[in-house]
TIKOLDREN-275762 format. One record per atom (N, C-alpha, C): x, y, z. Coordinates in steps of 0.02 Angstrom, whole numbers, padded with zeros to 5 digits, always signed. Layout:
N
XYZ...
# end
This chain:
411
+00043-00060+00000+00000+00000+00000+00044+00063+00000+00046+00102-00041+00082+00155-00067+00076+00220+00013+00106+00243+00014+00099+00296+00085+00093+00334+00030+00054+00406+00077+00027+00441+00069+00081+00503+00074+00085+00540+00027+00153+00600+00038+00138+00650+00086+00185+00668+00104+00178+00720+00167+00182+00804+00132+00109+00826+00154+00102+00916+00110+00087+00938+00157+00109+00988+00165+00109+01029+00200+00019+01078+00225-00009+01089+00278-00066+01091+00272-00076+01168+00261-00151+01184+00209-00125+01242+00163-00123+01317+00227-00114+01312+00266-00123+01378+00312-00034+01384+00307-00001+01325+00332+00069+01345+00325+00089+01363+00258+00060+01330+00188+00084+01338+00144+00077+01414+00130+00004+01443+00135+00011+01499+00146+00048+01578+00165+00079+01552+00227+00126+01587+00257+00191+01579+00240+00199+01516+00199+00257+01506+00166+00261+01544+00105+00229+01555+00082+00214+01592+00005+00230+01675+00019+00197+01689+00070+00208+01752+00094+00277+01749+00131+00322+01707+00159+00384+01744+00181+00426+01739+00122+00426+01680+00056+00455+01696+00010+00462+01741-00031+00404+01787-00039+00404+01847-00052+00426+01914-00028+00398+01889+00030+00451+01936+00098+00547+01940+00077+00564+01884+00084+00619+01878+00086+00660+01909+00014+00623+01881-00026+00632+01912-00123+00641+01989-00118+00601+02017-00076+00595+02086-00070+00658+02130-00026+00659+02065+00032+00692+02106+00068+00768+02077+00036+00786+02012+00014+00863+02016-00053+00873+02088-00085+00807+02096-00103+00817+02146-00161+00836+02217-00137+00802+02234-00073+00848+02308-00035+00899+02313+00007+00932+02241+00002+00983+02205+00050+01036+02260+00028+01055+02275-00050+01120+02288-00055+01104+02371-00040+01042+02411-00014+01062+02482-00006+01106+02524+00052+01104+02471+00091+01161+02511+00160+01230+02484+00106+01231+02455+00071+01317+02417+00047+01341+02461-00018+01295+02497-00029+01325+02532-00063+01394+02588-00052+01383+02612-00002+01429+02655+00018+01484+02603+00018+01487+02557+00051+01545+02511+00060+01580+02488-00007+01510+02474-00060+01546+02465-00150+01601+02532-00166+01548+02586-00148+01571+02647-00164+01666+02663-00159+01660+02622-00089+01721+02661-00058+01770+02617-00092+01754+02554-00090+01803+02483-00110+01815+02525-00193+01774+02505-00231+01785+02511-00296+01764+02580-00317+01756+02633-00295+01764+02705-00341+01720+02709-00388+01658+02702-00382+01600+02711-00413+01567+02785-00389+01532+02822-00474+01477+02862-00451+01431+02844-00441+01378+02892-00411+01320+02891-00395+01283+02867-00463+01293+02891-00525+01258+02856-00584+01270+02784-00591+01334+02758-00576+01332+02676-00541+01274+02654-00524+01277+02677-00446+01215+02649-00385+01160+02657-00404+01129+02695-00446+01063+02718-00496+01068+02653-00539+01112+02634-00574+01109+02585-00616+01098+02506-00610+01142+02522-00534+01155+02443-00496+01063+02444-00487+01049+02501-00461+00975+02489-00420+00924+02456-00493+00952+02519-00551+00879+02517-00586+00885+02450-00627+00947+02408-00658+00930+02352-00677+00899+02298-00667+00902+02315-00594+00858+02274-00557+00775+02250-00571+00769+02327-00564+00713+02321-00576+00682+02324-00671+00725+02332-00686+00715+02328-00756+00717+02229-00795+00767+02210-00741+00758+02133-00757+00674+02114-00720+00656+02138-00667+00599+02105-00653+00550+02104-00726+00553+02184-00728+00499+02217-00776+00500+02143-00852+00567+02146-00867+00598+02084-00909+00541+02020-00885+00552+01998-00824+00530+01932-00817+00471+01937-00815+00430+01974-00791+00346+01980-00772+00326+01985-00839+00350+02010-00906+00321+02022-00954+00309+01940-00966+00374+01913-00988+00383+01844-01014+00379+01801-00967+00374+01791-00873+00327+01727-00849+00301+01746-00820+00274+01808-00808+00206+01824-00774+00143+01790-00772+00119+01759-00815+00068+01723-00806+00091+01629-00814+00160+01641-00827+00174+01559-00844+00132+01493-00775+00129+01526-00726+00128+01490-00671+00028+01474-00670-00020+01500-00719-00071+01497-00717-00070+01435-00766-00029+01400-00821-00036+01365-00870+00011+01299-00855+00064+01310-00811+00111+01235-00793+00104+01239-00716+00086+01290-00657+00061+01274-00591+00114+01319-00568+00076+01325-00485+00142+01373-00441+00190+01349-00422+00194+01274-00406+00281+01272-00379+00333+01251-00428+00296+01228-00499+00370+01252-00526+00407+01301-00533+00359+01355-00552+00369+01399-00557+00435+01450-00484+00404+01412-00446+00437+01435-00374+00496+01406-00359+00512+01341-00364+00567+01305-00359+00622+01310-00402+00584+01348-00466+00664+01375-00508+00672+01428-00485+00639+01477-00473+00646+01536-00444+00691+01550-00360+00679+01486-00334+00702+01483-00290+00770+01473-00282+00790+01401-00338+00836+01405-00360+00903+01439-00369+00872+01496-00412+00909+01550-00454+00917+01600-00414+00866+01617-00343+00880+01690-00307+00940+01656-00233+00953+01590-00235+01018+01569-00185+01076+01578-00235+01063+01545-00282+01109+01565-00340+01157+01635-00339+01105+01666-00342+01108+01740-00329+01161+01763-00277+01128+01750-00233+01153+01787-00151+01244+01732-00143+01239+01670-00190+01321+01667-00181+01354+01709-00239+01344+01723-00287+01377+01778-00327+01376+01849-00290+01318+01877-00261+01341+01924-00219+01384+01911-00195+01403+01886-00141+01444+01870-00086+01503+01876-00132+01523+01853-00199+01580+01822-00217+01598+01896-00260+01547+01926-00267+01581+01989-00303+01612+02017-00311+01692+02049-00348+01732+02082-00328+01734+02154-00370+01662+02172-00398+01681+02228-00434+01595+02231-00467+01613+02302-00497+01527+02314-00542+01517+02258-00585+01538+02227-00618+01522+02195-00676+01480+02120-00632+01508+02087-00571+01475+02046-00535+01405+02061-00490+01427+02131-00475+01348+02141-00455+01292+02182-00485+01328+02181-00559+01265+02204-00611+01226+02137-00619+01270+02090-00642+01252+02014-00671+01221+01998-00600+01225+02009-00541+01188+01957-00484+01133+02003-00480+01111+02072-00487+01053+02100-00496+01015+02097-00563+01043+02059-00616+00991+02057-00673+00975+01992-00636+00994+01936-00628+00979+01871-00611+00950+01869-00545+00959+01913-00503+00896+01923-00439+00848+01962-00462+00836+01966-00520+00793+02041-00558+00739+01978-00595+00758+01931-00629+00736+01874-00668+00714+01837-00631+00719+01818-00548+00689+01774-00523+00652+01803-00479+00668+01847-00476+00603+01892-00411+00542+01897-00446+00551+01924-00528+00488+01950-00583+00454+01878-00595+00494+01820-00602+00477+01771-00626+00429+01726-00562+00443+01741-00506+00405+01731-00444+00365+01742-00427+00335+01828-00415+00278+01851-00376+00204+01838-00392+00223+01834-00484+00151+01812-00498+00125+01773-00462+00178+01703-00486+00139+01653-00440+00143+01650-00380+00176+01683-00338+00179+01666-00280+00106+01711-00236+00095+01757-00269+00048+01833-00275-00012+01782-00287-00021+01739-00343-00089+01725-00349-00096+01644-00320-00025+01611-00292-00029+01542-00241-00078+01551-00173-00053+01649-00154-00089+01670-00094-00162+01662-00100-00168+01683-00141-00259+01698-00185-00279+01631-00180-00256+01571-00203-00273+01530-00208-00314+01491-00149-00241+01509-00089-00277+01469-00042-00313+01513+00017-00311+01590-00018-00367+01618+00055-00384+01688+00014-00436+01700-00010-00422+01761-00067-00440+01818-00020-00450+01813+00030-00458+01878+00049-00383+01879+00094-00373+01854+00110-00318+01867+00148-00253+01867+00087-00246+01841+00071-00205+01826+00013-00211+01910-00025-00265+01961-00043-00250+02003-00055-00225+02055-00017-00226+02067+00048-00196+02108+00088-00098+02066+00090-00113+01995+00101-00030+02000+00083+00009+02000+00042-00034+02012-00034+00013+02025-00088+00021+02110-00081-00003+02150-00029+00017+02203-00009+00048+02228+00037+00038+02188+00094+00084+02189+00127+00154+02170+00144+00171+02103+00120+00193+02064+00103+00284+02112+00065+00262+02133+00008+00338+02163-00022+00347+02232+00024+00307+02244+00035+00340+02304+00077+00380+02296+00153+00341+02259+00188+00347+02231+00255+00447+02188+00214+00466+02176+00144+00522+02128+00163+00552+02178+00147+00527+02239+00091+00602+02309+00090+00620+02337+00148+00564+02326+00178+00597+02357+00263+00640+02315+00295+00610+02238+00295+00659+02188+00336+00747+02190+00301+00729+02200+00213+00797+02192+00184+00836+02252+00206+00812+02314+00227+00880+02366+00221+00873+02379+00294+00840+02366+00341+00844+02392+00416+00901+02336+00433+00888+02269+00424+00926+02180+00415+01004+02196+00416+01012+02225+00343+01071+02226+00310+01108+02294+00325+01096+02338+00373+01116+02412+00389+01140+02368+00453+01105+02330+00493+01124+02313+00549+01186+02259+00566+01181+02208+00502+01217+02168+00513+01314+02197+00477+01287+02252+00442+01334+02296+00388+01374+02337+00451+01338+02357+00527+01361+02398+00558+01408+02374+00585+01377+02306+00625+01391+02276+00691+01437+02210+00667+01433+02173+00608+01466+02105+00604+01524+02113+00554+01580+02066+00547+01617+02088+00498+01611+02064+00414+01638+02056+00363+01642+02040+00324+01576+02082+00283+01547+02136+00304+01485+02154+00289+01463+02147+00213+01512+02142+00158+01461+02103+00093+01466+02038+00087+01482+02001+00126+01468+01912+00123+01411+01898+00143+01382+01906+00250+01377+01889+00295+01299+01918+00264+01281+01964+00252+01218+01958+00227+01191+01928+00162+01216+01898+00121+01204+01871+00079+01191+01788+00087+01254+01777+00152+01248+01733+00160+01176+01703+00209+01160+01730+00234+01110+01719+00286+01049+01702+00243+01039+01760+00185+00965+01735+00134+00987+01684+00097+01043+01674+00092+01059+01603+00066+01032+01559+00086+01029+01535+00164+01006+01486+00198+00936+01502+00210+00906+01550+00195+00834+01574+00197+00788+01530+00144+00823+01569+00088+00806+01514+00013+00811+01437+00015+00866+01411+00055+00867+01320+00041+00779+01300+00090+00785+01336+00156+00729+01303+00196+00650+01328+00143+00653+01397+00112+00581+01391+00093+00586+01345+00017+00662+01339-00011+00635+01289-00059+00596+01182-00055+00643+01192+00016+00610+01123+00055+00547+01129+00066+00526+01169+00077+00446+01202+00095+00408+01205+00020+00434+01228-00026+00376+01231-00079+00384+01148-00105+00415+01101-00075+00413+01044-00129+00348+00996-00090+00360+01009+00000+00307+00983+00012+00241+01038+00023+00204+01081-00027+00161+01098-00057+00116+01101-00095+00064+01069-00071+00031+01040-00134-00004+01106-00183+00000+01072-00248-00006+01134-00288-00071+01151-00310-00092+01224-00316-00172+01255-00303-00180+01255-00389-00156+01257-00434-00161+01284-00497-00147+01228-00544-00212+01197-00573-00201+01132-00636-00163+01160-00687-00132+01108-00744-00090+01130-00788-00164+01162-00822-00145+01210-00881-00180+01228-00922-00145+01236-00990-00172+01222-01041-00108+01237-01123-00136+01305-01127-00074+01312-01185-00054+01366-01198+00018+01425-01142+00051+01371-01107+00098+01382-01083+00160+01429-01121+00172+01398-01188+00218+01439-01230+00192+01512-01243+00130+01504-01255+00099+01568-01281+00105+01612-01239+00080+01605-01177+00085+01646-01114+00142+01684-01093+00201+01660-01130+00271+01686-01123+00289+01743-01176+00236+01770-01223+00236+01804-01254+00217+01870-01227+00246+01909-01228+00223+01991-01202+00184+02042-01221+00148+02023-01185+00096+02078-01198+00064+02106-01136+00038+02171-01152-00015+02233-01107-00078+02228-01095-00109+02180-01064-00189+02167-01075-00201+02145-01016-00258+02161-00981-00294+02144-00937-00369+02115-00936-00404+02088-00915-00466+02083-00919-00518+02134-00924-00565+02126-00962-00603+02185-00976-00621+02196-00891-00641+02184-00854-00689+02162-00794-00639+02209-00744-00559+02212-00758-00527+02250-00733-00488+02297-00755-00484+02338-00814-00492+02352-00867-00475+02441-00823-00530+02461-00809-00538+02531-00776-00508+02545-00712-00530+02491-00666-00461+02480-00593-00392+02510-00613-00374+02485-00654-00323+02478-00675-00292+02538-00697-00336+02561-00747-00317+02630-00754-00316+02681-00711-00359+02683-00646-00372+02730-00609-00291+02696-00551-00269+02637-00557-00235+02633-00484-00180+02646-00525-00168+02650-00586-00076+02664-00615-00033+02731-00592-00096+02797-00603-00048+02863-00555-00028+02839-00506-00049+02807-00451-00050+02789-00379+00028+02742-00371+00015+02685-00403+00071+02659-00435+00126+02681-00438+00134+02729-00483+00188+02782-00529+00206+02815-00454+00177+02846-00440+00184+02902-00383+00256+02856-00305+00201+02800-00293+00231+02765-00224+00309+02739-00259+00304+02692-00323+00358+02647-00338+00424+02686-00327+00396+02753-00375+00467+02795-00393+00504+02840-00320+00449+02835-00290+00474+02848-00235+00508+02809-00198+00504+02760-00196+00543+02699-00170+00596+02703-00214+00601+02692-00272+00676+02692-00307+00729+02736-00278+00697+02804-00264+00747+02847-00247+00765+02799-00154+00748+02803-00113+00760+02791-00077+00807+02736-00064+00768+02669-00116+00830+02627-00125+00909+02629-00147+00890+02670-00192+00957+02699-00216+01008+02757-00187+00975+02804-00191+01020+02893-00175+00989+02895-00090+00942+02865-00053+00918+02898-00010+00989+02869+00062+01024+02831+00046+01072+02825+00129+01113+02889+00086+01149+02930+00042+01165+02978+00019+01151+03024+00048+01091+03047+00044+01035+03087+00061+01024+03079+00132+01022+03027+00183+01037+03027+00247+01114+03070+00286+01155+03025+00233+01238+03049+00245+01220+03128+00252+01195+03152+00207+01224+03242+00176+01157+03286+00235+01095+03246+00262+01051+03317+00291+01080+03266+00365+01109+03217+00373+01117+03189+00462+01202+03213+00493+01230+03228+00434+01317+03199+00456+01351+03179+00470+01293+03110+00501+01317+03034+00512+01330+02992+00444+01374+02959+00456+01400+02908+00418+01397+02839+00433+01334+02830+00477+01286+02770+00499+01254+02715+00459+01287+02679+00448+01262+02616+00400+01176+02603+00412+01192+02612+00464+01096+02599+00511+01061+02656+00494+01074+02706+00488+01053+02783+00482+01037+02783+00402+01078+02766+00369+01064+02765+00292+01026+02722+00280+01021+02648+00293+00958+02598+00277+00883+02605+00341+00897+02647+00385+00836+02653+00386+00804+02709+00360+00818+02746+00325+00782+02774+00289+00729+02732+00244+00744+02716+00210+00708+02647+00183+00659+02616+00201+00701+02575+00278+00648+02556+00327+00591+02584+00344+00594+02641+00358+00529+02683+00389+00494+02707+00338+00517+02701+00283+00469+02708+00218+00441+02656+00220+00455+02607+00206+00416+02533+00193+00381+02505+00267+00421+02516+00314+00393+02489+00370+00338+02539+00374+00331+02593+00387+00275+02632+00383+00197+02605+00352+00231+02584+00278+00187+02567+00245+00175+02496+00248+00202+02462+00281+00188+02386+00285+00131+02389+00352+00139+02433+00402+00085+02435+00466+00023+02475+00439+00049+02513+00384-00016+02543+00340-00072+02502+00323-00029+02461+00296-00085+02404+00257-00117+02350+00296-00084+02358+00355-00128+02320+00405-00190+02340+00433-00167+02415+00440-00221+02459+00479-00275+02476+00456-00263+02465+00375-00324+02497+00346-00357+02439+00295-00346+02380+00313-00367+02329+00282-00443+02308+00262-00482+02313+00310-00536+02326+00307-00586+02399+00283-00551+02435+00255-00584+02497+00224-00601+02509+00167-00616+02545+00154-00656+02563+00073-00598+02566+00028-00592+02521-00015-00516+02527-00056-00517+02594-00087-00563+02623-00102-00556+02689-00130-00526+02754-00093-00577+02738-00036-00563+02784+00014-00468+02775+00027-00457+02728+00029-00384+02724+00041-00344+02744+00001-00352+02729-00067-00311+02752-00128-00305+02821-00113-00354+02863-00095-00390+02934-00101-00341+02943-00038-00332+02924+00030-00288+02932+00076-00226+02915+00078-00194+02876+00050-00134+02859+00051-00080+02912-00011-00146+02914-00077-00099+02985-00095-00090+03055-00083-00144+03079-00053-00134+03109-00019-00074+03139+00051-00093+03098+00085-00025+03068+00130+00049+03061+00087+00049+03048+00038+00106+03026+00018+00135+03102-00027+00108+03142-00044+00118+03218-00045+00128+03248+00013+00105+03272+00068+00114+03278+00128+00179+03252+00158+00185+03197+00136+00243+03168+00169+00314+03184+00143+00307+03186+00081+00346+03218+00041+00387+03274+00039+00333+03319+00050+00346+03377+00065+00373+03415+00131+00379+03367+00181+00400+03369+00248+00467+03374+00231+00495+03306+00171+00570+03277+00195+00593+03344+00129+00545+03375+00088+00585+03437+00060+00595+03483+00097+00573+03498+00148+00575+03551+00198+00650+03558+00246+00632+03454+00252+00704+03429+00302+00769+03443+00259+00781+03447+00195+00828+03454+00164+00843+03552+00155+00797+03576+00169+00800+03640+00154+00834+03675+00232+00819+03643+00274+00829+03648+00358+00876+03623+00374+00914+03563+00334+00947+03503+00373+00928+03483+00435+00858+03461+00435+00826+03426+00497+00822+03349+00495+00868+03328+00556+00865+03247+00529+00785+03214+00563+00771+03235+00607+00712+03221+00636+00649+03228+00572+00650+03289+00561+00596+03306+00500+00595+03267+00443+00673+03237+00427+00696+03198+00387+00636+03112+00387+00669+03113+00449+00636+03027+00451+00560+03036+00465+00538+03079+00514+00465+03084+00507+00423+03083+00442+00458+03142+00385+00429+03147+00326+00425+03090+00294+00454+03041+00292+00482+02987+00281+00423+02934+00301+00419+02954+00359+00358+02902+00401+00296+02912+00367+00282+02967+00374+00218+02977+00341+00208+02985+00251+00274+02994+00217+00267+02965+00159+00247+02895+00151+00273+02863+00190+00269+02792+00182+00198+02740+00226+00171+02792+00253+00083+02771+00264+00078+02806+00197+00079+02844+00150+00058+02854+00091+00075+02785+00034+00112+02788+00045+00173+02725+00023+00109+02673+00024+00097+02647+00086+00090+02580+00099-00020+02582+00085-00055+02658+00096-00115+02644+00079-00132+02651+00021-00089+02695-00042-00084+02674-00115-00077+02605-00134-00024+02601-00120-00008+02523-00154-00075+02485-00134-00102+02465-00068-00132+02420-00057-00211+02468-00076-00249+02499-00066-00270+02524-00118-00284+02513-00181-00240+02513-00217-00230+02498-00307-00234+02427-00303-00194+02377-00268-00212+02304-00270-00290+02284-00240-00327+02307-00196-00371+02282-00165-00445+02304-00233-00419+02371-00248-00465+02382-00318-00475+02339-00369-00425+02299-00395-00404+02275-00442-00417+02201-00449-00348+02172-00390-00371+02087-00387-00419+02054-00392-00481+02067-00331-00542+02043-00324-00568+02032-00385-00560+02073-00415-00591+02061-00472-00598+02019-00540-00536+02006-00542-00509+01952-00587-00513+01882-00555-00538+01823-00617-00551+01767-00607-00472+01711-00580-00488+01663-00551-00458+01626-00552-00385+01633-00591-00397+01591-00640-00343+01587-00695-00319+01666-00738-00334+01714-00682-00326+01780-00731-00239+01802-00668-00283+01787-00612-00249+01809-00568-00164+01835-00564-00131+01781-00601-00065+01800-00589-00029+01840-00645-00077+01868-00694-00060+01889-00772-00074+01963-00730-00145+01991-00704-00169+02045-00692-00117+02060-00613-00097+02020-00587-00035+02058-00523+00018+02065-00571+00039+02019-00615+00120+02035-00666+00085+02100-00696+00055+02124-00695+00025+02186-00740+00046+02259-00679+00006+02260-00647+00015+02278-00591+00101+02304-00574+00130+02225-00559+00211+02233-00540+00259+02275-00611+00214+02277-00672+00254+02280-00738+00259+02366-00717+00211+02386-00691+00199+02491-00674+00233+02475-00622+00233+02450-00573+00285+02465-00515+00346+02468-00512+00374+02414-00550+00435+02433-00563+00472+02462-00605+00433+02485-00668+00447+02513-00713+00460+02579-00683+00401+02604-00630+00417+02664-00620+00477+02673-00558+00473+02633-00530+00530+02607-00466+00606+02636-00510+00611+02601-00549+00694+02596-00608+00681+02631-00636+00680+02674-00702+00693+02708-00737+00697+02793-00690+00643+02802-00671+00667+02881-00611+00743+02908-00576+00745+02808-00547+00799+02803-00496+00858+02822-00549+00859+02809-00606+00922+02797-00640+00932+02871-00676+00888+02902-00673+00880+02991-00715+00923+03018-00640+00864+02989-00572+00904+03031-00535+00980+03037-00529+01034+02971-00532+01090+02953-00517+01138+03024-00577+01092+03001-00631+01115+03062-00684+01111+03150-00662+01030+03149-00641+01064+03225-00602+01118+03247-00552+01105+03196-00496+01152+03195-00452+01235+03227-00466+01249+03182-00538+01325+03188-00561+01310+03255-00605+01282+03260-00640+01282+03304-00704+01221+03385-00680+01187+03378-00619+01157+03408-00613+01180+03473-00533+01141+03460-00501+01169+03498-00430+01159+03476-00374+01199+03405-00387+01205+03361-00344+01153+03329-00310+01152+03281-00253+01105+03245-00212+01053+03296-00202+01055+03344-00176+01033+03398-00113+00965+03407-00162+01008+03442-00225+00962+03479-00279+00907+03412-00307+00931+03372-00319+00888+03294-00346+00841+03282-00306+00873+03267-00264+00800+03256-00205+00760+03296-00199+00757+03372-00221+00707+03418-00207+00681+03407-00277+00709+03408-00319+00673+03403-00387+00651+03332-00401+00663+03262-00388+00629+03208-00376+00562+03237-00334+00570+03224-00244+00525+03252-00219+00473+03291-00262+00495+03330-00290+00432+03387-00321+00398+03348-00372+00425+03318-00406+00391+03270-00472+00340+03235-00421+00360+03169-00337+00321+03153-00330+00271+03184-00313+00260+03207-00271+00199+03270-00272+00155+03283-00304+00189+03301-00370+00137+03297-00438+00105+03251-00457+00145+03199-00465+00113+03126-00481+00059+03109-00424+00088+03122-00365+00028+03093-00301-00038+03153-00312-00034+03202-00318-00091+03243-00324-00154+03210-00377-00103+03215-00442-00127+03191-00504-00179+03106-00513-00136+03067-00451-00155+03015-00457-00239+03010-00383-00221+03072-00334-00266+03089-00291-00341+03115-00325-00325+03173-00389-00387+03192-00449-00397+03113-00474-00359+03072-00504-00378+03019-00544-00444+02991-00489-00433+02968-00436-00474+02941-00380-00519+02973-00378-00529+03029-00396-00591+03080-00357-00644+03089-00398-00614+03112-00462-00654+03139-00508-00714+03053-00529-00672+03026-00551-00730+02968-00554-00768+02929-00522-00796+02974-00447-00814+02952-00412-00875+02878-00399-00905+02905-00442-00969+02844-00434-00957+02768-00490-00907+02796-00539-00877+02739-00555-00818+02691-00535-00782+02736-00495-00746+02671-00463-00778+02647-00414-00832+02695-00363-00868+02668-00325-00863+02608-00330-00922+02588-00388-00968+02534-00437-00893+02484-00440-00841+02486-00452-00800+02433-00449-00772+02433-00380-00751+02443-00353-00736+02450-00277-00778+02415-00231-00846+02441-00227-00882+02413-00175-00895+02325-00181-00916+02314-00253-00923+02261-00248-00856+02206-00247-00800+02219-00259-00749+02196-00228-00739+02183-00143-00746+02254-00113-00728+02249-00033-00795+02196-00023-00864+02197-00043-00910+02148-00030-00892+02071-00038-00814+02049-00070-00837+01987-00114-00785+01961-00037-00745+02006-00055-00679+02008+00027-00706+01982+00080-00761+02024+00111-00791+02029+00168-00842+01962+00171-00850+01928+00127-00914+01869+00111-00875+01811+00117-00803+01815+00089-00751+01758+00105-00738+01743+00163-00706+01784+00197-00678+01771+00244-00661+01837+00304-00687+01830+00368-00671+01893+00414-00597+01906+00415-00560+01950+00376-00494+01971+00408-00473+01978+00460
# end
């Protein structure tokens, strides 16, 4: 009599899905306290660290196009187990790096497996709890940019070898959740048309069609704001603090994302609109604090503005996803989040990498950040009118979403 395989029961699998993503996220802001340390070792500009940052995200943008939906047509854990694969892969080429050319190549290839991941890992959540599953494909990446650069500022301060010793640690992160996705049983039947799906294209479901359009300012506004931070913002700590605090420069970061990771907790249960409508808001406001802190050199004003950008941060994003997901079927699910991630990071990378260019060619950090800053502003206003003006029609998609949430399952 054949035994019966041992799977994991789906509440853990669950939470497994969500720290792999966690962790993907927080790899991915691992290297912003280490920059200064690249900096100093190897004699890089700031248009470097713009570049190191934005390929990054430009490989995701790469992979979400072409396997963004792969994981709806051959299932989620293959999809996960190569991915898993490839992001330990990763973190020993970090470690082994001795120059730009190694940690361009370990950020296109942590860029390819992070993009090539979230879908499914984004719509594995869905699978097995859809209401919950949509608050942690929002909470979820933000809650790990905070764990990755608060993590890696600390262990960068206090331990030695500081570009191995963090690399090495998500190393061993990756082997235990890849043991974990094998005993997983998988939520998603094969479906054909697998090859096809790898083809790139811009399309969403009609059904979510308008969501979509209304959550992309919102999008645009939070991502690019994050780029800078990932990139130029321990810079930007260095020049308004006059500390030269490894911890001081990555939490900047932190309190952006962490902000916004307790955001999305707090407001989980609310009118997704109403939130979109508050979080950009907030995220102008917040903005405009840390232009003030640069105009003052206030480090306090600094990180506060910071804080409260990043409740802007964290009720946009989740906002724009809670609009959106619900809405899409089953087998749509992981094509319409790769859609989603395709504006986030697009706008995340390309900003970050203009800024690195003013920085050098322009009037320096000081001046960038006020002229970044000011763009976001615009964008968050712009994307605050997008919310408003169409009031009774996003209503009409909104409500009956938070209804389908609330009928599933009590958060």
């Amino acid at each position: 009599m054949a035994q019966r395989a041992i799977r994991l029961p789906d509440r853990v699998s669950f939470y497994l899905l969500a720290s792999i993503v966690l962790f993907f996220l927080a790899g991915s802001s691992a290297p912003t306290p280490l920059y200064a340390v690249y900096q100093a070792e190897w004699g890089f500009s700031p248009i470097t660290v713009t570049v190191v940052f934005g390929i990054y995200a430009l490989a995701v943008l790469a992979a979400l196009l072409v396997f963004g939906r792969l994981s709806d047509h051959v299932g989620r854990r293959p999809v996960l187990l190569t991915a898993l694969v490839l992001q330990a892969a990763t973190m020993i080429l970090f470690s082994a790096a001795s120059g730009v050319s190694e940690l361009l190549v370990a950020r296109v290839l942590q860029g390819l497996s992070t993009g090539a991941a979230v879908g499914a890992i984004g719509a594995g959540m869905l699978d097995f709890d859809r209401a919950r599953g949509t608050i942690a494909n929002a909470v979820a990446p933000v809650t790990g940019t905070a764990t990755g650069a608060l993590g890696a500022s600390l262990l960068v301060q206090f331990l030695p070898a500081p570009t191995h010793v963090v690399y090495l640690v998500l190393f061993g992160v990756f082997v235990v959740q890849f043991a974990g996705v094998l005993l997983m049983r998988e939520t998603s039947a094969a479906e054909p048309g697998a090859v096809a799906s790898m083809r790139p294209e811009f399309s969403v479901p009609p059904a979510v069609r308008r969501p979509v359009l209304v959550a992309i300012p919102a999008l645009v506004a939070v991502w690019s704001l994050a780029g800078f931070y990932g990139s130029l913002g321990p810079a930007l700590v260095r020049l308004v603090t006059g500390s030269r605090s490894y911890v001081l420069g990555g939490l900047a970061l932190a309190a952006l994302a962490g902000a916004g990771a307790l955001t999305v907790l707090a407001l989980r249960n609310a009118a997704p609109r109403m939130v979109m409508m508050l979080g950009t808001a907030t995220l102008a406001t917040g903005v405009a604090g840390t232009l003030l802190a640069t105009r003052w050199s206030s480090a306090a004003l600094l990180f506060i503005g910071t804080a409260v950008a990043g409740v802007g941060f964290g009720a946009a994003f989740q906002g724009a996803l809670r609009t959106v997901l619900p809405l899409a079927r089953p087998h749509q699910r992981a094509g319409v989040l790769s859609t989603l991630y395709v504006v986030s990071y697009l706008a995340m990378g390309v900003p970050a990498v203009i800024g690195g260019y003013l920085v050098v060619h322009g009037g320096g950090v000081l001046a960038t950040a006020r002229e970044y800053g000011l763009a976001v502003i615009v964008l968050a206003l712009l994307a605050l009118l997008g919310v408003a003006l169409p009031g009774r029609s996003t209503a009409r998609h909104a409500a009956p979403a938070a209804e389908r949430e609330r009928e599933l399952v009590e958060v």
